[in-house]
C-alpha positions as CSV (number, residue, x, y, z in Angstrom):
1,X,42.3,49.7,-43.0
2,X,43.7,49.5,-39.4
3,X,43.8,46.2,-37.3
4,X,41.8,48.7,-34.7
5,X,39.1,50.1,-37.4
6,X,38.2,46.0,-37.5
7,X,34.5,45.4,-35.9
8,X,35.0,43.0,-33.1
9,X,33.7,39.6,-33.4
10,X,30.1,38.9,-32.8
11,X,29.5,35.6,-30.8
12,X,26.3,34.0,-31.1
13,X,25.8,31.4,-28.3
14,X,23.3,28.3,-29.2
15,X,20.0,28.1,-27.0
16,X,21.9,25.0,-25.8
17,X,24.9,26.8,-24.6
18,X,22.5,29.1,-22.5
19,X,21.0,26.7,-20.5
20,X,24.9,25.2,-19.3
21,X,25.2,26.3,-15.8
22,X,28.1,26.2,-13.5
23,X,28.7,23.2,-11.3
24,X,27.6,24.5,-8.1
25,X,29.8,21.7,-6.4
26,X,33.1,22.5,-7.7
27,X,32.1,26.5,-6.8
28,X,32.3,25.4,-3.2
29,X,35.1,23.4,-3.9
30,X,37.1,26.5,-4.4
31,X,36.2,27.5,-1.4
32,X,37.3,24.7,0.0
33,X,41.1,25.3,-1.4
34,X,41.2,27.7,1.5
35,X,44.2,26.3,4.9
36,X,42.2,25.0,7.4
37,X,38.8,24.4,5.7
38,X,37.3,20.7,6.5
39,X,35.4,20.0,4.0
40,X,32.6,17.6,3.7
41,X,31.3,19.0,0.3
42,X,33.3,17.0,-2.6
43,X,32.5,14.0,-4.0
44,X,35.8,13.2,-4.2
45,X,37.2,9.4,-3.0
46,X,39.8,9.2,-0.2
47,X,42.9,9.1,-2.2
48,X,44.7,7.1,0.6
49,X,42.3,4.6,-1.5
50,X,44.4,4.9,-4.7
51,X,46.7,2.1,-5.0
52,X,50.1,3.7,-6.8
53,X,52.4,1.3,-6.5
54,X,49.7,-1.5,-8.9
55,X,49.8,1.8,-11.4
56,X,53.4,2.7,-11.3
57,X,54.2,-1.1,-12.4
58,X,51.3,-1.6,-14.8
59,X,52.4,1.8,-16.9
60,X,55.8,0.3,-17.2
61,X,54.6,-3.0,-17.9
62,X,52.1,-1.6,-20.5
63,X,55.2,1.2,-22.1
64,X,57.2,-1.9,-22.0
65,X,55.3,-4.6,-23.5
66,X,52.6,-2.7,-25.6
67,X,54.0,0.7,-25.7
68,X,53.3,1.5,-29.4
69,X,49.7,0.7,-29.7
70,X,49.2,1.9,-26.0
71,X,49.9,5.3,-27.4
72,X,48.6,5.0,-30.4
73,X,44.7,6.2,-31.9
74,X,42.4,2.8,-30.8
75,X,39.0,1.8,-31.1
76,X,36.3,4.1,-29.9
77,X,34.3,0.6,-28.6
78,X,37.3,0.5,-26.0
79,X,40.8,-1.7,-25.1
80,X,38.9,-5.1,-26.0
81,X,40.4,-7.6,-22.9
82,X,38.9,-4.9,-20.6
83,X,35.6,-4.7,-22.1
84,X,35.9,-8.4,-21.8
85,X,36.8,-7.9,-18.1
86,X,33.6,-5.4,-17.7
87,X,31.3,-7.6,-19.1
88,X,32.4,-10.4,-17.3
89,X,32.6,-9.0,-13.7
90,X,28.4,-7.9,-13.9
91,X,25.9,-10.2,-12.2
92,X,23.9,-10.9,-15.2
93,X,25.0,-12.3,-18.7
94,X,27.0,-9.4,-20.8
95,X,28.8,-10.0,-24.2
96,X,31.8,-7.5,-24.9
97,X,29.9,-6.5,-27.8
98,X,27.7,-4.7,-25.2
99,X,30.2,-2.6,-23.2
100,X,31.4,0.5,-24.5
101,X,34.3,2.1,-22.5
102,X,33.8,6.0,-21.8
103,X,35.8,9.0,-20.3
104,X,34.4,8.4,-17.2
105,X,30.7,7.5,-16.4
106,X,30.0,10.9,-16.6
107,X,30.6,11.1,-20.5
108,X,28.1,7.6,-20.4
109,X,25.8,10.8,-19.5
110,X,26.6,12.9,-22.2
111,X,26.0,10.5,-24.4
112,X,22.7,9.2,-23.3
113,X,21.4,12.7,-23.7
114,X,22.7,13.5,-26.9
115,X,21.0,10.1,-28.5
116,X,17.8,9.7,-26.2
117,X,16.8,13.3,-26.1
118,X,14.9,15.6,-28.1
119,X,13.9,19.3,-27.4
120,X,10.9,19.3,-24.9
121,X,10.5,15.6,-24.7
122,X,10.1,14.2,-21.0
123,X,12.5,12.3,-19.0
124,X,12.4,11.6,-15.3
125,X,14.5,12.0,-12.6
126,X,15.0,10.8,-8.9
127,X,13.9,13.5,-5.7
128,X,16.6,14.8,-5.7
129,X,19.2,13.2,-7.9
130,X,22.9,14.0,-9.1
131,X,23.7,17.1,-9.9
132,X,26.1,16.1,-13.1
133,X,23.4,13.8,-14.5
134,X,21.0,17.8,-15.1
135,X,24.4,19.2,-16.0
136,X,24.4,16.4,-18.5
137,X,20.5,16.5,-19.4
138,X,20.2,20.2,-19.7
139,X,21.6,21.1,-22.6
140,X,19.3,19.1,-24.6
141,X,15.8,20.9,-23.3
142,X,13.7,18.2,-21.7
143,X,11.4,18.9,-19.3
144,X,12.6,17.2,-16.2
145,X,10.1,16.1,-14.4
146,X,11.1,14.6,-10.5
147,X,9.3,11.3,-9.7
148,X,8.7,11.2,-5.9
149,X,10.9,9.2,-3.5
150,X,11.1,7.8,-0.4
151,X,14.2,6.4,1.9
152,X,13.4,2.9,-0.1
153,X,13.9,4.8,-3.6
154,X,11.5,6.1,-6.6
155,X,7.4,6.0,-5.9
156,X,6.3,3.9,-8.3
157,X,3.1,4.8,-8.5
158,X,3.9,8.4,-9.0
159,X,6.2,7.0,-12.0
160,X,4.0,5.4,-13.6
161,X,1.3,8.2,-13.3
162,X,4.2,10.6,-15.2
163,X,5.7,8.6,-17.5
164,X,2.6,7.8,-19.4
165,X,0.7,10.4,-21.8
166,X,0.4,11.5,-24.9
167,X,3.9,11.6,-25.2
168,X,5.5,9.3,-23.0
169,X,8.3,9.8,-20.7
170,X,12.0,9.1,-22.6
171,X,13.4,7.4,-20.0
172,X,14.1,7.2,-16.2
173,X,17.4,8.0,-14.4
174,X,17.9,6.1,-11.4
175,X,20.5,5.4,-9.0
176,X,19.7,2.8,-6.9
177,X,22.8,2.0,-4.8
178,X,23.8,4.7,-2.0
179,X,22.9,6.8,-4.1
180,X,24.6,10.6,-5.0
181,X,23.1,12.7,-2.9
182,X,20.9,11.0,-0.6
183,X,23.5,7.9,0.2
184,X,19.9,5.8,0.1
185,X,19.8,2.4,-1.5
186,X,16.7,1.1,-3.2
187,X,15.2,-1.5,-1.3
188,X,14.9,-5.2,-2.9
189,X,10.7,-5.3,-3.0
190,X,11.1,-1.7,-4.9
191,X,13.7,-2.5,-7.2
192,X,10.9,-5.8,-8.0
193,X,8.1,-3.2,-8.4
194,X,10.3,-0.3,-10.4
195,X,11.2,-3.1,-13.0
196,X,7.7,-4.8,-13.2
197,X,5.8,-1.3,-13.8
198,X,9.0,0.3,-16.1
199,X,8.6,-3.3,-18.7
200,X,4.4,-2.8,-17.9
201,X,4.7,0.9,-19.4
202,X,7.6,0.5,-22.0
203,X,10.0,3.1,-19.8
204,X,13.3,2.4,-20.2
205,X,15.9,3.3,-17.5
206,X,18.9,4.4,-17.0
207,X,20.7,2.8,-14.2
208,X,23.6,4.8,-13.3
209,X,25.9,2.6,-10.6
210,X,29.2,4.6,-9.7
211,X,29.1,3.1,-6.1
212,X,27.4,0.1,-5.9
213,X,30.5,-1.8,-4.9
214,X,31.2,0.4,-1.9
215,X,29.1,-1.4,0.9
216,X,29.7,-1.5,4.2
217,X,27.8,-4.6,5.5
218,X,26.0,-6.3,2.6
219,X,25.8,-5.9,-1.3
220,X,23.4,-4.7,-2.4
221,X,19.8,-6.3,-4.5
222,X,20.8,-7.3,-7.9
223,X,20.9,-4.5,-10.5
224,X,18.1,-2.9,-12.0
225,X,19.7,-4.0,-15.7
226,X,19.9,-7.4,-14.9
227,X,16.3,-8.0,-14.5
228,X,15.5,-6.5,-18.0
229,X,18.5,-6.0,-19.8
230,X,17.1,-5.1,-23.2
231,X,15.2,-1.7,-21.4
232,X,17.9,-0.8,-19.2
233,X,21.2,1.1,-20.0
234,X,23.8,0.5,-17.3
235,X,26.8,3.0,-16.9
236,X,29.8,2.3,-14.0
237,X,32.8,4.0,-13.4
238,X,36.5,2.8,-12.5
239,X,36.6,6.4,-10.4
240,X,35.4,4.7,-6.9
241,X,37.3,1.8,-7.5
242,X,40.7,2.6,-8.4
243,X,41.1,6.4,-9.5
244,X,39.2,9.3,-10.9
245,X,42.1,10.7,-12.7
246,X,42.0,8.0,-15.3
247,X,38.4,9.1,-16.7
248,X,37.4,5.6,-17.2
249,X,34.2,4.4,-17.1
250,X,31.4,2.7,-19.1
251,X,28.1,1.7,-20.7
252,X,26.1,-1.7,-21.0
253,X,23.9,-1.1,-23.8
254,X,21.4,-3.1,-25.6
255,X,22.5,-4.6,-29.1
256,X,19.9,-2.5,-30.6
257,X,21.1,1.1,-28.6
258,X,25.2,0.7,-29.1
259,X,25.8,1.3,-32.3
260,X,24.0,5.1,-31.9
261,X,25.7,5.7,-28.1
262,X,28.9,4.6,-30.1
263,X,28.3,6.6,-33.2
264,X,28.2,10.0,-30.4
265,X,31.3,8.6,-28.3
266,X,32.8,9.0,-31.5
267,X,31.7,12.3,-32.3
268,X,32.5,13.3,-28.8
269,X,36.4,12.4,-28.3
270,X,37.2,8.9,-30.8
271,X,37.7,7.0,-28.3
272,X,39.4,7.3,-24.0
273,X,43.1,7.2,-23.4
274,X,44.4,3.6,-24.7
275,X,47.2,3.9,-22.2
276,X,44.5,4.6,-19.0
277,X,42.7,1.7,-20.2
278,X,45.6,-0.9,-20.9
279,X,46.7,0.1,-17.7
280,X,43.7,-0.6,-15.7
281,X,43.4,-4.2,-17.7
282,X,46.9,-4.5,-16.6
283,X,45.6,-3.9,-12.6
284,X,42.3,-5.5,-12.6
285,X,43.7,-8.6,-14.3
286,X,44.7,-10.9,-11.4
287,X,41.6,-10.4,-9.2
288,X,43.1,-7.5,-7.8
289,X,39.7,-5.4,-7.3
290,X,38.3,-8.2,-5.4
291,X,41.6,-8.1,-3.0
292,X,41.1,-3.8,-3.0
293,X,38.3,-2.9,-3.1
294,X,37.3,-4.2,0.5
295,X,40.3,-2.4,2.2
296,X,38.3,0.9,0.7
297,X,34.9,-0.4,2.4
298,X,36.4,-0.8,5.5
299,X,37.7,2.6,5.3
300,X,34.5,4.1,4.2
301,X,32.8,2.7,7.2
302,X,35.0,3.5,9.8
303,X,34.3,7.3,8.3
304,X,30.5,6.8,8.1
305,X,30.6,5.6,11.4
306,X,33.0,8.8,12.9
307,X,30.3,10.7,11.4
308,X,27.1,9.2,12.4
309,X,28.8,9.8,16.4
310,X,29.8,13.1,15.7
311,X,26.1,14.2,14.8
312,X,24.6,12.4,17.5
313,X,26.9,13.9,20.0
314,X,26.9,17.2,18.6
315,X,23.1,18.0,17.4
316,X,21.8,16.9,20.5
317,X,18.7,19.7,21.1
318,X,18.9,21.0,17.6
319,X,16.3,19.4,15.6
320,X,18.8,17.9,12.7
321,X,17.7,15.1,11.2
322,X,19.9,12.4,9.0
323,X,20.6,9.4,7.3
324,X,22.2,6.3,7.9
325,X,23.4,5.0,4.5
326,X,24.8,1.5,3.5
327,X,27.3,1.9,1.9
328,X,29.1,5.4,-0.5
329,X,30.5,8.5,0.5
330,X,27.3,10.5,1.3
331,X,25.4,11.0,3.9
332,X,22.0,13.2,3.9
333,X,20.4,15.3,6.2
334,X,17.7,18.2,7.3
335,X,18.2,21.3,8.9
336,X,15.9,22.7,11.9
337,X,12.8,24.1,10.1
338,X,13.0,27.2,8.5
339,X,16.8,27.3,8.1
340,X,18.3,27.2,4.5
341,X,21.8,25.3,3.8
342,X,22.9,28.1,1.0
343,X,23.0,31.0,3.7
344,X,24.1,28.4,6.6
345,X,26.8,27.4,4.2
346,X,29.5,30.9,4.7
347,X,28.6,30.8,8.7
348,X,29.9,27.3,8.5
349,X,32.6,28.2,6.4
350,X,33.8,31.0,8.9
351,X,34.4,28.4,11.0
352,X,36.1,25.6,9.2
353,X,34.2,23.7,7.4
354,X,32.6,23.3,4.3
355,X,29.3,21.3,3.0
356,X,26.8,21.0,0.1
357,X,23.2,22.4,-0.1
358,X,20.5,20.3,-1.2
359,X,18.7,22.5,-3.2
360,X,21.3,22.2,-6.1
361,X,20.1,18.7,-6.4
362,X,16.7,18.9,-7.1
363,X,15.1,19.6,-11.0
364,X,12.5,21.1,-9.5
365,X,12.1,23.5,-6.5
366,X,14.7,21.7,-4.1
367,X,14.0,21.0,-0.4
368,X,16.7,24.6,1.2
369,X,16.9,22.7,4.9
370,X,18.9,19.7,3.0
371,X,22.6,18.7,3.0
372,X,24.8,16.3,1.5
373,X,27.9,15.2,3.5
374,X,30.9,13.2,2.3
375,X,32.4,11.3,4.9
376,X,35.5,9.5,2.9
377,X,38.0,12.3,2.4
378,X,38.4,13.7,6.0
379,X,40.1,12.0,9.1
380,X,37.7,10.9,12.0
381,X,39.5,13.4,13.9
382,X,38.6,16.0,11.0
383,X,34.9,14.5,11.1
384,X,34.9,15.4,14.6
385,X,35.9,18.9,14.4
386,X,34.0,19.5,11.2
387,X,30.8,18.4,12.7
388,X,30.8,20.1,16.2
389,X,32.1,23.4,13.8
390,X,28.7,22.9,11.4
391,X,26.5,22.4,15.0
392,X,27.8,25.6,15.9
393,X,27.2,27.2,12.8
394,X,23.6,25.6,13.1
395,X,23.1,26.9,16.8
396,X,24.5,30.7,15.6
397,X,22.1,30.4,12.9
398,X,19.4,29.4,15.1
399,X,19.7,32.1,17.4
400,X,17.0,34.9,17.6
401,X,18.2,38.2,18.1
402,X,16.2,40.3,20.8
403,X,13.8,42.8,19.6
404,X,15.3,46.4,19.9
């Protein structure tokens, strides 16, 4: 027989692998790649935030000083002094034993799913929520069901109303601090009422807090976990903070949850890089974050705030409404009505800049006159000509053309 008289391969894709969709983010961010394009869409930190120099002596400290175990197979729980370090930098009381350290919070995701959720069973979401946390979900088959929410976070009420039934609702995603896309941060009286109702019902939650330590004027209310830690899972990330290339992040779990979330890090990848997370131990160590991390708030602001002028300078008359968030990288706004972001989006592109439709951030039928804006990786001089470019786009858009 001839190699060519072979039958090609037949691939059979699992149900699973058919409801995996494309990031709809990182498609614009190709876009993006194009000279000149100002782009407001990623949600990417500033890297004039990264601090090199810290990482360029802590990797030869670490090759230096540890270099055989650093690149050597380690525990999938995680580098212990920095679990140690995790547990001991949250506001309520953590043991090591709790913290499980992951290839960045957005494999904390992964794993949730695979161990909390069955085919059809009910979980609920945020209006709207992040886009990586369905990516993550997905996969699975839940039924996704969006909880309403206001500027001050999740309707209660409406939670509780879905979460009950005659099978209950597997759990809550929530991301209270300028949240991802909104930028919103759950007020203090809600985050009271959320955890009263969630412990009333039996829901658990899954507090998901990659940017809670990026506030601009004051932190924000105590975590959602720390009020009732044994019905919470709380995943963080290192990404913000220090860098995204390291993949770091991790998981607080309750004593009777870890051993399954670990049993499914294992499955998933052993355990993260050794070296990424003997070097951030080596970092964080000294108090460094607590030195950092308020050069990157300052930062932030000063962008938030080049942004919040630019809009109000440059939307005057055009019925555009928006945000003013806390603290993060994103800010959140509406179009004039009847406009929609996706077919806004290559007029804006034409003229230089770049955003992200709402819709993509909804589970259900998402809001089209919605936007999310980053304001951490451009200039305020970019933020200026990136804004007045999207009002033009808005105003072409808006235009009627005379009946012929």
């Amino acid at each position: 027989m001839k190699l060519n008289d072979l039958q090609p391969t037949q691939w059979t894709l699992a149900r699973r692998a058919e409801r995996m969709n494309p990031s709809v983010i990182r498609e614009i961010l190709k876009v993006t790649e194009r000279p000149g394009i100002i782009s407001f869409a990623g949600g990417l930190p500033s890297p004039k935030t990264f601090p090199v120099s810290e990482f360029r002596a802590a990797c030869e400290k670490v090759l230096r000083d540890d270099g055989p175990a650093a690149l050597q197979y380690a525990a999938s729980e995680g580098y212990a002094p920095l679990r140690e370090m995790v547990a001991a930098m949250l506001p309520w009381k953590v043991d090591a034993s709790q913290v499980l350290i992951t290839t960045g919070s957005q494999q904390g995701l992964d794993l949730v799913a695979k161990v909390l959720i069955d085919a059809d069973s009910r979980i609920l979401v945020e209006t709207p929520t992040y886009l990586g946390a369905l990516q993550a979900f997905t996969p699975m088959e839940p039924q996704v069901v969006s909880v309403a929410s206001d500027a001050e976070g999740v309707d209660v009420e409406d939670l509780a109303a879905k979460a009950v039934g005659a099978s209950p609702a597997r759990f809550l995603y929530v991301l209270p601090n300028f949240q991802n896309p909104t930028g919103r941060t759950m007020s203090e009286a809600r985050r009271a009422s959320l955890s009263a109702r969630s412990m009333e019902i039996g829901l658990p939650l899954i507090e998901d807090n990659p940017y809670g330590d990026l506030w601009f004027d004051a932190p924000p209310p105590l975590p959602l976990t720390a009020r009732n830690p044994e019905g919470c899972v709380y995943l963080g990330s290192f990404s913000k903070v220090l860098a995204p290339g390291l993949r770091l992040g991790f998981i607080v779990a309750p004593k009777a949850l870890y051993p399954k979330l670990l049993q499914a890090k294992q499955a998933a990848d052993l355990h993260s890089p050794g070296f990424n997370q003997r070097m951030v131990a080596e970092v964080m160590k000294d108090g460094f974050l607590d030195r950092h991390v308020p050069t990157i708030r300052a930062l932030y602001k000063s962008q938030r705030d080049a942004m919040l002028a630019a809009l109000q300078r440059e939307m005057q008359g055009l019925d555009v409404q928006w945000n003013t968030p806390d603290g993060g990288m994103f800010l959140w706004a509406k179009l004039p009505q009847g406009m929609d972001a996706v077919a806004l989006l290559p007029k804006a592109v034409d003229r230089g800049v770049a955003f992200v439709p709402g819709a993509a951030f909804y589970a259900g039928e998402g809001d089209p006159r919605t936007v999310r804006l980053s304001f951490v990786t451009a200039t305020c001089e970019q933020i200026d000509q990136g804004i007045a470019a999207l009002a033009a786009a808005i105003r072409e858009a808006s235009t009627v053309q005379p009946a012929r």
